[in-house]
C-alpha positions in Angstrom: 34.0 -191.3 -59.4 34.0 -194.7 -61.3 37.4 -196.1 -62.5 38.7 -199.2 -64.3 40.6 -201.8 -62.6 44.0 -203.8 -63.6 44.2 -207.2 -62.8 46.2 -207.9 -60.2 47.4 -204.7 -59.5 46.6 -202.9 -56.1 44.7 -199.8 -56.7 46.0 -196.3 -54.5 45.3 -193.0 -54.9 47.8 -190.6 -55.8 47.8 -187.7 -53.5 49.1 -184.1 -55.0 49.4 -181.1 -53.1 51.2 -177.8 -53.6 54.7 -178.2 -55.1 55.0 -181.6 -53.0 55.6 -184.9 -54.3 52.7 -187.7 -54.6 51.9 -189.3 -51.9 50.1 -192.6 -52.0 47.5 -194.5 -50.2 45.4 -197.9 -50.9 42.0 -197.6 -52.4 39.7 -199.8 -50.4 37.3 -200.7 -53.1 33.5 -200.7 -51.4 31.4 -202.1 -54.7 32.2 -202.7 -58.0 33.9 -199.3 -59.8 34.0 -197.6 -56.1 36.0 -197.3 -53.1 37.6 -195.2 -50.3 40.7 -194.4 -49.2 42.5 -191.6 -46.2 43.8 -189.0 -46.8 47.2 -188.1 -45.8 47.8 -186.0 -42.9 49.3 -182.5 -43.8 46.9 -182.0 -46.8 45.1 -178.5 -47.2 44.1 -176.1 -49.7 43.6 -177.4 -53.2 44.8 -181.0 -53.2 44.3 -183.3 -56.5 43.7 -187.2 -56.3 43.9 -189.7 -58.9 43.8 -193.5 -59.0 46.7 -195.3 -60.2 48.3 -198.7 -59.4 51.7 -197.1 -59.9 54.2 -194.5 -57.2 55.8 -192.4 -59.4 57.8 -189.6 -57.8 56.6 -186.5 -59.4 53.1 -185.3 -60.7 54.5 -185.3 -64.6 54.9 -189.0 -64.2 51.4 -189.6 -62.1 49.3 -187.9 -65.0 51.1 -190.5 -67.5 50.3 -193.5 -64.8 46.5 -192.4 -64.2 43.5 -194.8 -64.7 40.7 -191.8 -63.4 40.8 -188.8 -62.1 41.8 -185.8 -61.3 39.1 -185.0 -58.9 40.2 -181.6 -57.1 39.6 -181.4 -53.5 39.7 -178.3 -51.0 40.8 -179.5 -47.6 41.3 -176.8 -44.1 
């Protein structure tokens, strides 16, 4: 998925899954408007991902804080 960058702030990908809070890792960008980034251990089932360059605690405040997404991703 493409996305649009802020200057000068690092790019992560919120992680939601279940009733859990967000959890958060770097997005490694690979070429312009793409990148990678791990997923978190413990993940499975339906999980969502986002990118954002902000940690909010809860998934209210990570929809407000998105710059693309949500993709939805099943995970075993």
């Amino acid at each position: 998925m493409t996305f649009v960058t802020e200057a000068g702030k690092e790019l992560l990908v919120g992680w939601v899954n279940q009733l859990n809070v967000p959890i958060y890792t770097p997005l490694n960008i690979t070429v312009k408007g793409k990148g990678t980034a791990a997923t978190p251990p413990g993940m499975n089932g339906a999980v969502f991902a986002v990118v954002t360059t902000q940690q909010p605690d809860n998934a209210d405040d990570l929809a407000l804080a998105t710059l693309a997404g949500p993709v939805v991703l099943i995970l075993s």
